[in-house]
matplotlib code that plots the C-alpha trace (Angstrom):
import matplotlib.pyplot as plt

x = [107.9, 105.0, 103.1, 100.9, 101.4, 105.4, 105.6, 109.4, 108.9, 112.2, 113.0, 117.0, 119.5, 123.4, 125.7, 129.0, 129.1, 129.6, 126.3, 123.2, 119.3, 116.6, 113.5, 110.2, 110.2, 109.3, 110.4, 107.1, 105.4, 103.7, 106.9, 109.6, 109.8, 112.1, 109.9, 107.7, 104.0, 101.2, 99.9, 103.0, 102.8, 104.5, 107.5, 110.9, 114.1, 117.6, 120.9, 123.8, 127.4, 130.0, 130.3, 126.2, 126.4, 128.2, 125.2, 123.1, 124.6, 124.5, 120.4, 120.4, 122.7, 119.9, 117.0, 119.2, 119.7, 116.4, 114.6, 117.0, 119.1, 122.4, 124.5, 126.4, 129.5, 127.7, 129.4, 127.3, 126.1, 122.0, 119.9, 122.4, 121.5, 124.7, 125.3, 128.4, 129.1, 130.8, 131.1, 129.8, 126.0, 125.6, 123.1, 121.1, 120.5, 117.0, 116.1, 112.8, 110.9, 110.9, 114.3, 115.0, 114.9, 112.5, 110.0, 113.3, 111.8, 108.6, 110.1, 112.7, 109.7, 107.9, 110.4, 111.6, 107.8, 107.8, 111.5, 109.9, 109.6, 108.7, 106.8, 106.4, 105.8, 104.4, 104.5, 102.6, 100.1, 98.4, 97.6, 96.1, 98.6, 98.6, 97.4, 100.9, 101.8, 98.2, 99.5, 102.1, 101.1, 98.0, 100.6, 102.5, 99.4, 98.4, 101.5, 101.0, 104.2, 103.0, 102.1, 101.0, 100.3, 100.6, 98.7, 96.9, 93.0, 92.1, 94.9, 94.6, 93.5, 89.9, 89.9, 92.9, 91.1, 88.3, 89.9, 92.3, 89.2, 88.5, 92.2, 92.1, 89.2, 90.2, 93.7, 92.0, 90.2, 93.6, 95.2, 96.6, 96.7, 95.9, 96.9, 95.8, 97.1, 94.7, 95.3, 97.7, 98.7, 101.5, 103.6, 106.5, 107.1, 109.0, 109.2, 110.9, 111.7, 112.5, 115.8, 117.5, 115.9, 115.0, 113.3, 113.1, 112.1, 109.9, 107.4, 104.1, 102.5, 100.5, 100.2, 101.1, 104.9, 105.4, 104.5, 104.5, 106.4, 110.6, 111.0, 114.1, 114.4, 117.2, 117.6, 119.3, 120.6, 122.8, 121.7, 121.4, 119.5, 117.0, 116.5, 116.7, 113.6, 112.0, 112.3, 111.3, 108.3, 107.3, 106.9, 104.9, 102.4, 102.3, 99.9, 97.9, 94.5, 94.2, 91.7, 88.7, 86.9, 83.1, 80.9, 79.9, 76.5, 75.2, 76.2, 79.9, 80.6, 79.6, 82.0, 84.8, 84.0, 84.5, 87.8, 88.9, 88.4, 90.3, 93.2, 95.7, 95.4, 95.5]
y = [84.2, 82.0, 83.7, 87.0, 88.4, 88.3, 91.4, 93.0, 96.8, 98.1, 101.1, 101.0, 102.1, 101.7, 103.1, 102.0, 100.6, 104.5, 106.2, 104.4, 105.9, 104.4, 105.8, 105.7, 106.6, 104.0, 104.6, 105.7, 108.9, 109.8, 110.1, 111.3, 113.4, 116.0, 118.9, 120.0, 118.9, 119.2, 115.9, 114.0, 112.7, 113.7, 111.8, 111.4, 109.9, 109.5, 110.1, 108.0, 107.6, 106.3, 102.8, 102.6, 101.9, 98.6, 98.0, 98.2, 96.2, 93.0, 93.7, 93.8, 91.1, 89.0, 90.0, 89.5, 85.8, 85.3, 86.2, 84.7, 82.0, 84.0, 84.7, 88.5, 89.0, 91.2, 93.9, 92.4, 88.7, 88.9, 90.6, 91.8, 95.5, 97.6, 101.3, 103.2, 106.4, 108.7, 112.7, 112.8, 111.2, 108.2, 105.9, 102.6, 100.4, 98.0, 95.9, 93.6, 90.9, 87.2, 86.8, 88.9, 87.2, 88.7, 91.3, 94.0, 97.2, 96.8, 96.8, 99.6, 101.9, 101.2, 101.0, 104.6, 105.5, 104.9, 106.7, 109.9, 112.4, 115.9, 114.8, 112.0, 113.7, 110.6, 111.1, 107.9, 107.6, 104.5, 104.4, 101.3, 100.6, 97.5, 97.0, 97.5, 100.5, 102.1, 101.6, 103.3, 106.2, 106.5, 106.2, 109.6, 111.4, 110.9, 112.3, 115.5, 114.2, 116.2, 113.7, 114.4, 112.2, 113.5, 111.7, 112.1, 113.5, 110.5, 108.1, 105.5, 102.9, 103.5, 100.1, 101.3, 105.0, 103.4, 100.8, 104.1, 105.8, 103.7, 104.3, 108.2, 108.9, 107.0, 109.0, 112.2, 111.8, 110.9, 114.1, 113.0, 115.4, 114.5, 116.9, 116.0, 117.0, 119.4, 118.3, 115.6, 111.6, 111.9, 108.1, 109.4, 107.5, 109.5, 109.2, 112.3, 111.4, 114.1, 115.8, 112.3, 110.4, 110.6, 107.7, 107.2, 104.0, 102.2, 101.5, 102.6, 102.7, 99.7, 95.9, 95.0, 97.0, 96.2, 92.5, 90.8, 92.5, 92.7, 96.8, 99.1, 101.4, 103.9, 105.1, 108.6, 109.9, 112.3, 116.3, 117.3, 114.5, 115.7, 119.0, 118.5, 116.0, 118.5, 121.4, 119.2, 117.6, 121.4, 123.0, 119.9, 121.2, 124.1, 122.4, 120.3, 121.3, 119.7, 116.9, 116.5, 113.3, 113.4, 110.8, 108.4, 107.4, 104.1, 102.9, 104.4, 102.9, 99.5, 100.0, 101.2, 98.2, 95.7, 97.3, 97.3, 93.6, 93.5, 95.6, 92.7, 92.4, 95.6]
z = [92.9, 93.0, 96.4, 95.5, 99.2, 98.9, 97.1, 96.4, 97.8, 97.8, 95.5, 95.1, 92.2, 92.0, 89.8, 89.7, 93.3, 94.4, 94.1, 95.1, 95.2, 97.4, 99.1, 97.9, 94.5, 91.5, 87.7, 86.3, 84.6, 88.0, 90.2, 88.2, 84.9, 83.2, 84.4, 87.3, 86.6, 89.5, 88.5, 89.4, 93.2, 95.9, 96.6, 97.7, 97.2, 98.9, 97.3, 98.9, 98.8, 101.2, 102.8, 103.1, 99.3, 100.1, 102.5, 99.5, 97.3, 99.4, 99.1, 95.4, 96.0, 97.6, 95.6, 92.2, 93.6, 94.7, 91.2, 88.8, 90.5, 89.4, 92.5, 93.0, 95.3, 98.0, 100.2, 103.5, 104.6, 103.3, 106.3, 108.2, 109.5, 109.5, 110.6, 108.1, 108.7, 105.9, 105.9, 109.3, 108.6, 109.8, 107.9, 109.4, 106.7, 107.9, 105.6, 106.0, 104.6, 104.2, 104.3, 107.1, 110.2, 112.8, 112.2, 111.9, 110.3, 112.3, 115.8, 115.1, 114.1, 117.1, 119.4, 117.5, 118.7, 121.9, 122.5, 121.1, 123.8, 122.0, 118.4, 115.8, 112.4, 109.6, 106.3, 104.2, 101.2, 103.3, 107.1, 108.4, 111.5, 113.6, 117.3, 118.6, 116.2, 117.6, 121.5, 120.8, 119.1, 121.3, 124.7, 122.6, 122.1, 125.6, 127.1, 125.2, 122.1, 119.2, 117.0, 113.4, 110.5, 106.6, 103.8, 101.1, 100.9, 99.0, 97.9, 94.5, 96.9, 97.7, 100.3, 102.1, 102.7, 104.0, 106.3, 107.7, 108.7, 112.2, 113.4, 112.0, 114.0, 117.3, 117.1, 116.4, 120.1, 121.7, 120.2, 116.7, 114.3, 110.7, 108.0, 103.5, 100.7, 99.3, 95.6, 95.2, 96.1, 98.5, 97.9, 100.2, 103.6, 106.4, 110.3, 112.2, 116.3, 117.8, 116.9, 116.9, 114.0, 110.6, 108.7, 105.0, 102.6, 100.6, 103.6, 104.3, 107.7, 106.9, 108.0, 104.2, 104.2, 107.7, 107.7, 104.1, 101.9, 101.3, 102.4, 103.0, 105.2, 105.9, 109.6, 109.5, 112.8, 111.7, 112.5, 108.8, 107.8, 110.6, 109.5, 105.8, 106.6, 109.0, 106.4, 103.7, 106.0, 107.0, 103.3, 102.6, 105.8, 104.3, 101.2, 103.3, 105.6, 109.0, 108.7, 111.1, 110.8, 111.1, 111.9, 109.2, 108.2, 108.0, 104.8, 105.0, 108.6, 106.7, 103.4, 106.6, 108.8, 105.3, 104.6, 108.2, 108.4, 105.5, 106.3, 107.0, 103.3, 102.0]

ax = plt.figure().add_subplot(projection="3d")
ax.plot(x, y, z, "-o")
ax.set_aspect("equal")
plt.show()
């Protein structure tokens, strides 16, 4: 309450302890409206019922206590990861933050990374990946995974797409493949493993969601959630270019090298 960097992340709705809605999508005019617009971003969210919703309500549970003192009956003990299964999908809930013990959410995703033997498809508005998440996804490109990254051309954090551009480019020579949104701020985080593992949250690919601030993540290893993310993931490549970097001139590679030593913070 009192610390700028310990920032609540999490996107999560429940409605009458049956339904609950999580992902990546706030309650504003540029993510969610009556009708279709172009200007709105593009973003995603998860619909969820079955035993997972219990899951969910222990972390409202927590942050409920946390901001006002009041304590909730919760359906789990506080940072507990649990796996429910319901219909036949079975659901991961991975919470992370400061009152998570360990670094949870991080070292799934990049133990998730280094498991993948065929392709790694990322979907994030920010990219500026740690020195581990980099080994990792330079070790995939090297042994020919395909390995592709979607984000925006230019996101509403000018710092953030400077400090992305070192990483971008070094990737890029290992074998990455970058695709933009021609026209539009992509706010939706998604990792697809393989045929095994679908990924969806409030957490960008960043030092700031992975280290600092209270995320949720929902692990789906189910076969429909798979392909509903690879369909989804695909008609999104169908909007976006491939990006090639290009070497910067002086004065950008100073504004990029500022941000990247900043990118802890960002």
């Amino acid at each position: 309450r009192w610390r700028a960097n310990l920032r609540n992340h999490r996107k999560l709705a429940i409605f009458d302890g049956r339904v609950a809605i999580a992902g990546g999508m706030n309650l504003g005019r540029e993510y969610l409206g009556p009708r279709r617009s172009r200007s709105r971003w593009v973003d995603t969210t998860l619909r969820l019922e079955g035993p997972v919703v219990q899951d969910l309500e222990g972390i409202f549970a927590d942050d409920w206590e946390f901001a006002t003192g009041e304590h909730l009956e919760r359906g789990v003990e506080p940072g507990t990861d649990t796996c429910a299964e319901a219909a036949g999908q079975v659901v991961q809930v991975v919470p992370s933050g400061p009152d998570v013990k360990y670094d949870a959410l991080y070292d799934a995703v990049v133990a998730a990374v280094y498991k993948a033997r065929q392709r790694l498809w990322m979907v994030t508005p920010y990219f500026v990946p740690d020195d581990g998440l980099m080994r990792a996804l330079l070790l995939q490109a090297r042994l020919g995974s395909d390995v592709r990254v979607i984000m925006p051309r230019r996101s509403d954090q000018w710092a953030a797409d400077m400090a992305r551009a070192r990483y971008v480019r070094r990737l890029c020579e290992a074998g990455v493949r970058f695709h933009v949104h021609r026209d539009r701020m992509i706010h939706a985080k998604h990792l697809l493993v393989d045929d095994a593992l679908a990924i969806a949250g409030s957490a960008n690919l960043d030092m700031r969601s992975l280290y600092l601030n209270y995320e949720l993540a929902l692990f789906c290893y189910d076969a429909r959630s798979v392909r509903d993310t690879e369909a989804w993931i695909e008609s999104l490549l169908a909007q976006c270019s491939e990006y090639r970097p290009r070497n910067p001139g002086v004065l950008r590679r100073l504004a990029e090298d500022l941000c990247w030593l900043a990118a802890p913070l960002l």
